[in-house]
N, C-alpha and C positions, 0 to 999 in steps of 0.2 A: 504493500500500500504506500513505501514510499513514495511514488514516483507520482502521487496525486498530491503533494505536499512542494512548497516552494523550496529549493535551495539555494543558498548562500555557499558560493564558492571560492571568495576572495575577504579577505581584514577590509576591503573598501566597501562590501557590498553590507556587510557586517555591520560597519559605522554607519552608511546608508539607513541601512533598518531600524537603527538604535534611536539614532535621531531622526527618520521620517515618519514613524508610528505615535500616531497622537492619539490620545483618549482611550487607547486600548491596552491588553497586555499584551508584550511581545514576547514571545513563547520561542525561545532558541534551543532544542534537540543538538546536543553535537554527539558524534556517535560517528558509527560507519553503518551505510548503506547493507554492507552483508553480515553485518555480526544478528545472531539469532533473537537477543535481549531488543536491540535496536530495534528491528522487525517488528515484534511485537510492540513497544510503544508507536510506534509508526503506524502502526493498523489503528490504534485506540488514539491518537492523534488525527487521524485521519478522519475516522469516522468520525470525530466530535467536531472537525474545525466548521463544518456547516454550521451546527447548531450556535457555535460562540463564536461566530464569525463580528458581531455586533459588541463584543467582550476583549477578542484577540484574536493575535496575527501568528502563526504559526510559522516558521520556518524549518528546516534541517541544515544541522551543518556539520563538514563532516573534519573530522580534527588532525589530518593530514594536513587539509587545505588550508586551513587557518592554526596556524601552529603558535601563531601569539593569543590569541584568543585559551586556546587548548589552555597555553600556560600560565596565562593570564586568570585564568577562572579555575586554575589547577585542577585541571579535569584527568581525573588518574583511572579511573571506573567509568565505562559506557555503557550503556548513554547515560548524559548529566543535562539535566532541564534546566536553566538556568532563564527567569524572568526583569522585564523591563515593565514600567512603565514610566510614558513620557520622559525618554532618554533615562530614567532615574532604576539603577537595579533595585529591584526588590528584591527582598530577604523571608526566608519563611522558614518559622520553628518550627520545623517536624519530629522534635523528642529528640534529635541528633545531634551530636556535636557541631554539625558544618549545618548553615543556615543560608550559603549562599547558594547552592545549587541543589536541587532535585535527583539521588543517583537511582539508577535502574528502570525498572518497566514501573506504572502503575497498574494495580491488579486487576480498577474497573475503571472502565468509562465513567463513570458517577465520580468517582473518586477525582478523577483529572477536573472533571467539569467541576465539581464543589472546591476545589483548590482554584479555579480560575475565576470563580463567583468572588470569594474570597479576597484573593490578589486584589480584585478589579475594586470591590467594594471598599476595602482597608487606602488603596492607593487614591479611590477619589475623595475618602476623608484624610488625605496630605498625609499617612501613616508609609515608614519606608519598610518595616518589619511587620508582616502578619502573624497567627497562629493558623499552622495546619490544621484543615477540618479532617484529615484524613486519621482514621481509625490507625493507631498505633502498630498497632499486629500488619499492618497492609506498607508501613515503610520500612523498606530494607535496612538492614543491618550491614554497617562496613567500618571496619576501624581507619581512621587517619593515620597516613603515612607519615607524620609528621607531629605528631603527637608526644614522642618521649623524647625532645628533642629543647 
């Protein structure tokens, strides 16, 4: 399903995005196109962008191509969802240590869509940090690499 989803293939098209997406979330997937995890967000990304297309902008990108970005949002685990609104990153507590990005598949469409309700809602009352509505048991578990350090 990714191939029904926009891609960002260049750090130019990236900034493009960050800063032309007004009033919505901008939803950046970096991941690769064949990894099996990616796929599946991909399909559950897909399917929902209809519905929150009036909410947010969805894109894929893939961490080859953008390798400052990759290392910029230290994306070590794929896929990593990592959200904007109005040029401004959003942050979301999901029980995790790391609050800047989203790692792994979500379980349900519901779940992706109640996390962008969310974003959308916390960002138009000026909030740069939301709380995950997402049921705890449903976000993956991954220790930071950098953590004992």
């Amino acid at each position: 399903m990714s191939f029904l989803l926009p891609k960002l293939t260049s750090k130019k098209e990236v900034d493009q995005a960050i800063k032309s997406v007004a009033e919505k979330v901008l939803v950046l997937r970096f991941g690769k196109d064949d990894d099996p995890v990616c796929l599946q967000l991909d399909d559950i990304l897909a399917k929902t962008s209809h519905d929150l297309s009036k909410m947010a902008a969805i894109y894929l990108v893939d961490v080859n191509k953008v390798p400052v970005y990759t290392q910029y949002f230290d994306i070590s685990y794929i896929p990593s969802t990592v959200f904007f609104f109005n040029g401004q990153h959003m942050k979301v507590d999901y029980g995790s240590p790391d609050h800047t990005k989203f790692v792994g598949s979500f379980k349900t469409k519901q779940d992706f869509i109640d996390l962008i309700e969310v974003i959308y809602r916390g960002a138009m009352r000026g909030k740069l940090i939301v709380r995950s509505p997402i049921d705890p048991k449903n976000v993956p578990k991954y220790d930071l690499l950098y953590q004992d350090i």
